[in-house]
Each structure stands twice: as C-alpha cells, then as structure tokens.
Backbone as a chain_set.jsonl record, in Angstrom:
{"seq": "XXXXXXXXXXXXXXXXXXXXXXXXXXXXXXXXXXXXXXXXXXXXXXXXXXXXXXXXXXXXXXXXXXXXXXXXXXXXXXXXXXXXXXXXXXXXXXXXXXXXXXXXXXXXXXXXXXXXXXXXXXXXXXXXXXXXXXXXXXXXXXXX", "coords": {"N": [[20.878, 68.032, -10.811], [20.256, 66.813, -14.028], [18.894, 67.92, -16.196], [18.579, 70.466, -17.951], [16.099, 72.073, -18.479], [13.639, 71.032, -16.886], [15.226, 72.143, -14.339], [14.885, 74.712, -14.833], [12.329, 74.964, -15.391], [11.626, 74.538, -12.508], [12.979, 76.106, -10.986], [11.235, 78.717, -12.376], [8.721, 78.136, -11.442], [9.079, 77.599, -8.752], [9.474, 80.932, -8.197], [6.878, 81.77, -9.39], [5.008, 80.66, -7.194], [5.7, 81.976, -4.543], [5.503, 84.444, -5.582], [2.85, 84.119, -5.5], [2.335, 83.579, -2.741], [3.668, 82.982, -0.42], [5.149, 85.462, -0.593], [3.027, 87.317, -1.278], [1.26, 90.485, -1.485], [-1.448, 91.219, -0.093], [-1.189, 88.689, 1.681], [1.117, 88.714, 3.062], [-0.127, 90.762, 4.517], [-1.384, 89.931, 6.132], [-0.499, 88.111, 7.588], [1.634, 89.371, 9.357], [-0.881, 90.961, 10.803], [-1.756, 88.609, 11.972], [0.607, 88.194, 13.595], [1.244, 90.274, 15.017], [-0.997, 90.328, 16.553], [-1.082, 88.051, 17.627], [1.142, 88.675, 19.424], [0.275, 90.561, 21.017], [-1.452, 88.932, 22.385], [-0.153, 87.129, 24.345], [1.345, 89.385, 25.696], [-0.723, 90.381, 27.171], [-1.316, 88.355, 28.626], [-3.504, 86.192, 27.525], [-2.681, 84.324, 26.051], [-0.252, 81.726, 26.308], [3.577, 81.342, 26.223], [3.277, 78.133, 26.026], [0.846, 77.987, 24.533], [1.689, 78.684, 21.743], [2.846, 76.109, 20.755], [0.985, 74.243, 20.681], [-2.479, 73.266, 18.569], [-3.818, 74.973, 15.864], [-6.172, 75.35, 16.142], [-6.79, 75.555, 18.458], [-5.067, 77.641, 19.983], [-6.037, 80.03, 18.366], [-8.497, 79.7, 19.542], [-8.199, 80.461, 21.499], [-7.414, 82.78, 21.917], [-9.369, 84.446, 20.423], [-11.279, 84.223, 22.768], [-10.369, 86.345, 24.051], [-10.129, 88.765, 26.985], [-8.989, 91.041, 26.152], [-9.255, 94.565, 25.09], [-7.337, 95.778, 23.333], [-6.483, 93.54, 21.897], [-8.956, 91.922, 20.685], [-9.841, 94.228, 18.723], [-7.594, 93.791, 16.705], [-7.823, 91.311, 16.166], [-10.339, 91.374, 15.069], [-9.692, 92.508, 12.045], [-8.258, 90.838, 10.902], [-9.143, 89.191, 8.369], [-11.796, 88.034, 5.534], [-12.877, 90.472, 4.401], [-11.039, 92.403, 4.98], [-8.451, 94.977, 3.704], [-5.804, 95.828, 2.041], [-3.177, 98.154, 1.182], [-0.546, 99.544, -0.797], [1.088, 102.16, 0.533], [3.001, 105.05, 0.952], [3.222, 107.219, 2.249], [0.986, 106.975, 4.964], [1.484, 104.552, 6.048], [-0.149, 101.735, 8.064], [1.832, 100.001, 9.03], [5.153, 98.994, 8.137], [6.471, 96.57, 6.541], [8.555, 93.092, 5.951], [9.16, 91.193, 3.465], [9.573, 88.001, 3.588], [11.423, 86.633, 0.993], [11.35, 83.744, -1.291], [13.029, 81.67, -3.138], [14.78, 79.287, -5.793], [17.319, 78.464, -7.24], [18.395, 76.037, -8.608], [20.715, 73.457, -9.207], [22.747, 72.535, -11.649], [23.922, 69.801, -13.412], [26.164, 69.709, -16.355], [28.047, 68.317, -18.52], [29.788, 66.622, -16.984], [29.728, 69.019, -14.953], [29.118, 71.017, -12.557], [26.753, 73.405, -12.268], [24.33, 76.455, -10.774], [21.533, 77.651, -12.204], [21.172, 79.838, -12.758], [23.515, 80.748, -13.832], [24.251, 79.304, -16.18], [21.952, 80.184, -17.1], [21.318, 83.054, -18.398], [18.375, 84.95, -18.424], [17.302, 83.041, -16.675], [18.392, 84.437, -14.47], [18.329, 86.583, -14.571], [15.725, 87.157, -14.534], [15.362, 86.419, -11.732], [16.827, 87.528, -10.315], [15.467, 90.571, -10.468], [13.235, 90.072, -9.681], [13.439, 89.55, -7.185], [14.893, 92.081, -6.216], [12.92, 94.061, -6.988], [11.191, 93.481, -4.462], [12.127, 93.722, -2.128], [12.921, 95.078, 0.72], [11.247, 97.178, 3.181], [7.402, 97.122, 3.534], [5.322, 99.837, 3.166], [2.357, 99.355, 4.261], [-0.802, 100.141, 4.481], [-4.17, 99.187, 6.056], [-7.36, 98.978, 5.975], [-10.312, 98.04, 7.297], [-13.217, 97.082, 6.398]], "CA": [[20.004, 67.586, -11.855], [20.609, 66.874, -15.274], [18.093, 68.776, -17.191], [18.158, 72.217, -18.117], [14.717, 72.922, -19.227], [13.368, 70.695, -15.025], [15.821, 72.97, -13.991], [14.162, 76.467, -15.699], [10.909, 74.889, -14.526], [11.621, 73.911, -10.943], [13.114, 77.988, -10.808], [10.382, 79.929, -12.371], [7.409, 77.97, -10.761], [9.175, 78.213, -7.47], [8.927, 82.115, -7.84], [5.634, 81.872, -9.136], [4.752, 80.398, -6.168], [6.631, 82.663, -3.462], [4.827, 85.746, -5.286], [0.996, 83.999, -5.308], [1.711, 82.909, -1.951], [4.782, 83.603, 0.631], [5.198, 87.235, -1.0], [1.578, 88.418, -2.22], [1.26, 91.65, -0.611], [-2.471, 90.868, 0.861], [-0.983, 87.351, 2.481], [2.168, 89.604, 4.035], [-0.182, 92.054, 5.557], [-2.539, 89.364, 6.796], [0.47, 87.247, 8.265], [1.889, 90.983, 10.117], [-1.503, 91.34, 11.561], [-1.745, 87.607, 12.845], [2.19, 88.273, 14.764], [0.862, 91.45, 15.842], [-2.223, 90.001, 17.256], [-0.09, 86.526, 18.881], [2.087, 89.352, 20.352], [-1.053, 91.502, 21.772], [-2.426, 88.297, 23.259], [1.136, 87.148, 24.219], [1.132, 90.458, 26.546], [-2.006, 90.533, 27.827], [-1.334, 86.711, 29.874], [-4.425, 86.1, 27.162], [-2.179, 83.063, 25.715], [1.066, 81.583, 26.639], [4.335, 80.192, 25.201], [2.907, 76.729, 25.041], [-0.145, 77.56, 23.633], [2.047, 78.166, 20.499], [3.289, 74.722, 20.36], [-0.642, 73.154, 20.452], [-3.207, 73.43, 17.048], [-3.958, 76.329, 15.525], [-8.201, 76.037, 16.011], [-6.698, 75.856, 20.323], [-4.86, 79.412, 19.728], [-6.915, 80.772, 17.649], [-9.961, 80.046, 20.399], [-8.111, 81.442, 23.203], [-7.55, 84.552, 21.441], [-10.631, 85.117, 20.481], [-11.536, 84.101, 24.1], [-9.448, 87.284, 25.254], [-10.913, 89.969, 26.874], [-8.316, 92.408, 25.773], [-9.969, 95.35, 23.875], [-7.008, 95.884, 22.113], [-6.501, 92.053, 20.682], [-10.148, 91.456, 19.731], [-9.759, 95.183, 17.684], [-6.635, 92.856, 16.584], [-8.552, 89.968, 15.274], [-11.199, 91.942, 13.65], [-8.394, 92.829, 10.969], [-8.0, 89.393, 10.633], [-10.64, 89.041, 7.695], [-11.457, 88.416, 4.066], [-13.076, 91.842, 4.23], [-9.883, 93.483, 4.848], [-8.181, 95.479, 2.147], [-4.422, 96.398, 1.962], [-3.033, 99.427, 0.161], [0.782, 100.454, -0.239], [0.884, 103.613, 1.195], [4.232, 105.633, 1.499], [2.401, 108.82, 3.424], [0.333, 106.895, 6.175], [1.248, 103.243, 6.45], [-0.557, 101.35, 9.159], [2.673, 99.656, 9.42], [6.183, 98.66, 7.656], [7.095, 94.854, 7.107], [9.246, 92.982, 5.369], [8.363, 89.707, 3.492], [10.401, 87.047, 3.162], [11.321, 86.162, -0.292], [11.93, 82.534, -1.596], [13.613, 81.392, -4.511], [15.512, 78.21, -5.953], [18.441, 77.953, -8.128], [18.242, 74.718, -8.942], [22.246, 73.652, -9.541], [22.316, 71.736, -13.169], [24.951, 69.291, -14.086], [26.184, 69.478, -17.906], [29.171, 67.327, -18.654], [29.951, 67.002, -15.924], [30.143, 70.598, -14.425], [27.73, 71.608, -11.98], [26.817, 75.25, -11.907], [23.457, 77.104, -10.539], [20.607, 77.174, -13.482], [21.329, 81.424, -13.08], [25.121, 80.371, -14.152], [23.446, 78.62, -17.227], [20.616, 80.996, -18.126], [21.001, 84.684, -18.12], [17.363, 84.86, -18.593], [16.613, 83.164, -15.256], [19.581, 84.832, -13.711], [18.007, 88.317, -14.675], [14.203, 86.871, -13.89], [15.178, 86.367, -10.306], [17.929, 89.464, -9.461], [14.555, 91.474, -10.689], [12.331, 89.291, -8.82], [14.01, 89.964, -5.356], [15.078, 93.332, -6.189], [11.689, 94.621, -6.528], [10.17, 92.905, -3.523], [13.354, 93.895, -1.135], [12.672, 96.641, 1.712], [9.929, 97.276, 4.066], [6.811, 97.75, 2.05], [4.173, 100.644, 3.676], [1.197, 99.084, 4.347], [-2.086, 100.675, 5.244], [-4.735, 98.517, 6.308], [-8.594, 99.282, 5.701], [-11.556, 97.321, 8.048], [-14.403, 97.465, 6.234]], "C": [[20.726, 67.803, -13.174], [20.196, 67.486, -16.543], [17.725, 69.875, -17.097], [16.917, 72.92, -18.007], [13.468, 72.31, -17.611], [13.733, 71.658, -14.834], [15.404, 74.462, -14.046], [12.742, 76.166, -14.819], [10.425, 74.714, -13.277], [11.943, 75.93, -10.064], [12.118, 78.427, -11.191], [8.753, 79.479, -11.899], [7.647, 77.955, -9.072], [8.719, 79.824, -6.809], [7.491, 82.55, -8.198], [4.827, 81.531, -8.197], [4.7, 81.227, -5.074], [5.685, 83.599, -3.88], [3.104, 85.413, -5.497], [0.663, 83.532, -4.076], [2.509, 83.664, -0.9], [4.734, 85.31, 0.644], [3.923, 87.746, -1.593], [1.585, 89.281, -1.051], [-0.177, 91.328, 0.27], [-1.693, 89.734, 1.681], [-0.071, 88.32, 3.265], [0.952, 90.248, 4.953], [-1.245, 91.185, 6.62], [-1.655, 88.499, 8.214], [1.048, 88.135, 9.388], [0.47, 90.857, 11.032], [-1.977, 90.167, 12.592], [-0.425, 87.719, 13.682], [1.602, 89.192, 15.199], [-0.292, 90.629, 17.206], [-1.745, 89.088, 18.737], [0.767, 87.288, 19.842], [1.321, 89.814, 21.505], [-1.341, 90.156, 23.002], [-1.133, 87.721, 24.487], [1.174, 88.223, 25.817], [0.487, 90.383, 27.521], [-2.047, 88.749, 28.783], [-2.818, 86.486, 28.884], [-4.108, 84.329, 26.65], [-0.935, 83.063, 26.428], [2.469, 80.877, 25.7], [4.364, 79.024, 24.67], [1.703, 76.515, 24.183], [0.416, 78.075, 22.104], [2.402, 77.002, 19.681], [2.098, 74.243, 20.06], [-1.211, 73.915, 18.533], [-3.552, 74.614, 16.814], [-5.429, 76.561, 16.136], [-7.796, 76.227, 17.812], [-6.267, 77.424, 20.384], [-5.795, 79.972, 19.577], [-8.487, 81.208, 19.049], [-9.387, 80.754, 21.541], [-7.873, 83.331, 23.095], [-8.559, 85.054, 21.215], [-11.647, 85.128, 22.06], [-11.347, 85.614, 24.721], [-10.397, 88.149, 25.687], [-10.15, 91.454, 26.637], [-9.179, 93.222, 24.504], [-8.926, 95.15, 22.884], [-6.421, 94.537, 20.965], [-7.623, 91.95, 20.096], [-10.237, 92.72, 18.565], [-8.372, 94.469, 16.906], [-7.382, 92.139, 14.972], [-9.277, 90.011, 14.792], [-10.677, 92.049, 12.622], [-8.86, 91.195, 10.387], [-9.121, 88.717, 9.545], [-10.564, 88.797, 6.293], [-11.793, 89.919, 3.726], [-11.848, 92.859, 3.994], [-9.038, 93.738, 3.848], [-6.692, 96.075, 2.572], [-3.97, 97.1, 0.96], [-1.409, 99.657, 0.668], [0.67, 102.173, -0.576], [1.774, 104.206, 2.234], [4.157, 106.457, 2.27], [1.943, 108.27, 4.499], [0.643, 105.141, 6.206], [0.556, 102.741, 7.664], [0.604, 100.709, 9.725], [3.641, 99.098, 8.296], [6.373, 97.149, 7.571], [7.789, 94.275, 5.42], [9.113, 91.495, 5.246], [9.798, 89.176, 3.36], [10.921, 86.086, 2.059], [12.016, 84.838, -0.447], [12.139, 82.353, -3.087], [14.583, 80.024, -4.508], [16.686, 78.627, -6.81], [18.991, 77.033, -8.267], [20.18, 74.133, -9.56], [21.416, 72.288, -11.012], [23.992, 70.904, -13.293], [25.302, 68.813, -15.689], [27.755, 69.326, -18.042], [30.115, 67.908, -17.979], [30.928, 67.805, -14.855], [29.025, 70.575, -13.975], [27.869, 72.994, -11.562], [25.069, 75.211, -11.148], [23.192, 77.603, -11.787], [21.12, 78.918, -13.758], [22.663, 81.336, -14.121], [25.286, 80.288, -16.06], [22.698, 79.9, -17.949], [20.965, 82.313, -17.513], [19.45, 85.202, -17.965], [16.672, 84.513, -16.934], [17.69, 84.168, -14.257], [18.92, 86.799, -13.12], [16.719, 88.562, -14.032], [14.328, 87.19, -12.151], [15.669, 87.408, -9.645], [16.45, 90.165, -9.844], [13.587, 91.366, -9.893], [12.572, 90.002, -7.34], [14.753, 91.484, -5.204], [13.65, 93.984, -6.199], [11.283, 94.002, -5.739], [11.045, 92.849, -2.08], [13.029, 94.949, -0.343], [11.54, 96.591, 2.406], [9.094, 97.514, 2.995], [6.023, 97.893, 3.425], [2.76, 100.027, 3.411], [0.039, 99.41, 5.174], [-3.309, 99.369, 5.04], [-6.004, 99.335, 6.753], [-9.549, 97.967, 6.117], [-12.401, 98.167, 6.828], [-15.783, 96.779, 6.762]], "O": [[21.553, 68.683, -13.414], [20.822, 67.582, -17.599], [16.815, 70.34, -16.41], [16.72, 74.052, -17.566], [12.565, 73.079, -17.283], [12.897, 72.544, -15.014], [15.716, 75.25, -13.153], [12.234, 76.841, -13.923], [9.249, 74.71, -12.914], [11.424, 76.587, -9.161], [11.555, 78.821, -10.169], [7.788, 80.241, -11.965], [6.763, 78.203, -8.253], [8.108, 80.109, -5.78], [6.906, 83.439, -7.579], [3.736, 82.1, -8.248], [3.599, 81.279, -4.526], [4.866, 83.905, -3.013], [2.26, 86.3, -5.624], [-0.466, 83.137, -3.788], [2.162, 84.778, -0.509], [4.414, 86.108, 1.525], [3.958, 88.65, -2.428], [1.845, 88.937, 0.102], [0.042, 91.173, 1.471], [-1.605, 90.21, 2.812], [-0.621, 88.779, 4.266], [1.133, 90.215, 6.17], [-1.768, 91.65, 7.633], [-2.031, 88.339, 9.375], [0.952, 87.614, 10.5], [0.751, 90.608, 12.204], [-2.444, 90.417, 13.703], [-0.575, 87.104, 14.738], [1.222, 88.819, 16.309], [-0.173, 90.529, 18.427], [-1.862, 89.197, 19.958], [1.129, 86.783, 20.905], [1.581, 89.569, 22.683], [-1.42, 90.354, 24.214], [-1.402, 88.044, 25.644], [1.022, 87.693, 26.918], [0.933, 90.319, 28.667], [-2.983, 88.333, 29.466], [-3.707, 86.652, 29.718], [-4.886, 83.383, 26.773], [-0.505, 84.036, 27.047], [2.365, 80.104, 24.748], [4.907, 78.62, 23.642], [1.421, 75.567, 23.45], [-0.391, 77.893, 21.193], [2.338, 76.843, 18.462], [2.086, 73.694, 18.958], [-0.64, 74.64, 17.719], [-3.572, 75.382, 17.775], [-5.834, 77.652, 16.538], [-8.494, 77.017, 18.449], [-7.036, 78.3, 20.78], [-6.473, 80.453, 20.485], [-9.114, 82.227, 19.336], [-9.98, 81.472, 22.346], [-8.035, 84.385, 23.711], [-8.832, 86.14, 21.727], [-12.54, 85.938, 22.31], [-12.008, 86.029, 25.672], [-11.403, 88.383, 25.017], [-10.572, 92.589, 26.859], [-9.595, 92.78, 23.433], [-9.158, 94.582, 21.817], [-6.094, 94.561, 19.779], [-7.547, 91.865, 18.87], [-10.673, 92.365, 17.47], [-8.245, 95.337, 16.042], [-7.45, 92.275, 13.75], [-9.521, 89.137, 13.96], [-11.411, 91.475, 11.817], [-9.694, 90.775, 9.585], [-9.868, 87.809, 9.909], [-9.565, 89.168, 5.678], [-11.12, 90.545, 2.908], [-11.71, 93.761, 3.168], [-8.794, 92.832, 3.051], [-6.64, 96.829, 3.544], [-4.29, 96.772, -0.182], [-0.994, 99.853, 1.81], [0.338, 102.946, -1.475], [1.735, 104.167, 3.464], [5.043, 106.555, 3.119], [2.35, 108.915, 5.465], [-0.381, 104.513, 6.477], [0.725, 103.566, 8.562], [0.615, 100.732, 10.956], [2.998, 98.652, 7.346], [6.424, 96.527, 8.632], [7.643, 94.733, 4.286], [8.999, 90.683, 6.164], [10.843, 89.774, 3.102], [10.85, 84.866, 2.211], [13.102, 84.659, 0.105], [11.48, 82.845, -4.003], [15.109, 79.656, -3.458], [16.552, 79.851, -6.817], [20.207, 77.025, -8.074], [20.634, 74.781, -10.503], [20.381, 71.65, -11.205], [25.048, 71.536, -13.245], [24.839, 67.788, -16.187], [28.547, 70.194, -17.676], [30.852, 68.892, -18.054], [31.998, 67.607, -14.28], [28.012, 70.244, -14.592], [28.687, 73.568, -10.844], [24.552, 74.109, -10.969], [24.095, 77.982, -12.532], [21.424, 79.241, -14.907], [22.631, 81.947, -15.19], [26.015, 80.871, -16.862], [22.889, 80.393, -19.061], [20.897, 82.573, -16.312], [19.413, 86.108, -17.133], [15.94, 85.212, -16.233], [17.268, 84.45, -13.135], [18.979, 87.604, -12.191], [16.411, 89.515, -13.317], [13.621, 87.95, -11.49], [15.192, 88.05, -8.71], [16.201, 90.482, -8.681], [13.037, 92.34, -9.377], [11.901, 90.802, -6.688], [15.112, 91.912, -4.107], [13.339, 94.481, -5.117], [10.382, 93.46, -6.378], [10.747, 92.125, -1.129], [12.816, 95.961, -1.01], [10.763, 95.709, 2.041], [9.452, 97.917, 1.888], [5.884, 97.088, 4.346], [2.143, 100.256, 2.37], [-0.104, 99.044, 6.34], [-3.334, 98.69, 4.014], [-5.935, 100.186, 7.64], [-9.565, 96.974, 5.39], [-12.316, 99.337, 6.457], [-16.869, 97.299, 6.505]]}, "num_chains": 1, "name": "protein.A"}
C-alpha cells in the first residue's frame, strides 16, 4: 500500500480488534473452557472426530446430550454468568492466547518497508501490545 496514514489505520484497528475480541481475557477463558469441554466429551465416546467437522448447534447438542457428569459440570461454565479473574495464587487454569497483529508493509518511493519501519510510534504500540499479553495468563474461573 501506498498510504501511510490506511496503513497506521489498518495496524491500530487490527489490534483494537485482537484485544476486544481474539485476546479479551473473558473470550480466552471462555474459548479454554469450550476445548476443555470438546476434549471431556471427546473422551467420554460422548462426541466423535466427525462430529467436529458438522455445525456447531449438532456439537453443541450432543454435548449437552452427554451423560458424562464431568462434561455437563463442563458446560455449565460455559455461560454469560461466568466471571474470570487473573489469579497468580489459585488459577483454575493457565492458557495462552493467541495474539494477532498486522504490519501493514507501505510503499514510499518506491521502497517498501513494514508501517513499524516507518512509524516508531506504531512500532512501539505493538512491541508493547504483544509484550504485555505474552505468557500463560492464571485464570480462575467463578460459576455463579
């Protein structure tokens, strides 16, 4: 791309994105307790490997179908009720999100660099960005 200021905006609404959506700490711990759960059922002969390939509302019913105690204590979690807390002393469990980001490459006569290359500003936005949000993060998990 040819424009700097696309370029700035295509980067810092990407990471606004990533952390109101991919990386929000509630969505991580909700996404953790749906793999947990697909694993539980997974186990238990409750689902199978192809019922990952089919629709989500077909999963979804056979899991709740299960009669495993410990999946349906599972899929209770699974809630707007539920409340997530980082919590270095008692986590309910460790996980590690997956952070997204762009760096949009910019061409200015004609040289093409990465917009970071260009802007110290986004360069510093994003190393800060993905440095704080790097490592397992302790998450306790509260049913109410």
């Amino acid at each position: 791309m040819d424009d700097l200021p696309v370029a700035r905006w295509m980067g810092y609404t990407y990471i606004a994105a990533d952390r109101a959506s991919w990386a929000n700490f509630r969505e991580v711990g909700l996404y953790e307790l749906a793999a947990r759960a697909i694993q539980t059922g997974l186990r238990a002969g409750v689902i199978g490997e192809a019922d990952l390939w089919g629709t989500d509302e077909s999963l979804w019913a056979r899991l709740r179908a299960g009669e495993d105690a410990a999946l349906q204590g599972q899929l209770q979690l699974i809630s707007p009720r539920t409340r997530f807390f980082w919590d270095e002393d008692a986590p309910t469990f460790r996980v590690s999100a997956k952070l997204r980001t762009i760096d949009p490459d910019v061409v200015i006569d004609e040289h093409c660099q990465p917009l970071s290359a260009r802007d110290p500003g986004f360069a510093r936005h994003r190393a800060e960005y993905l440095n704080g949000k790097q490592g397992k993060w302790p998450m306790r998990v509260v049913a109410d």
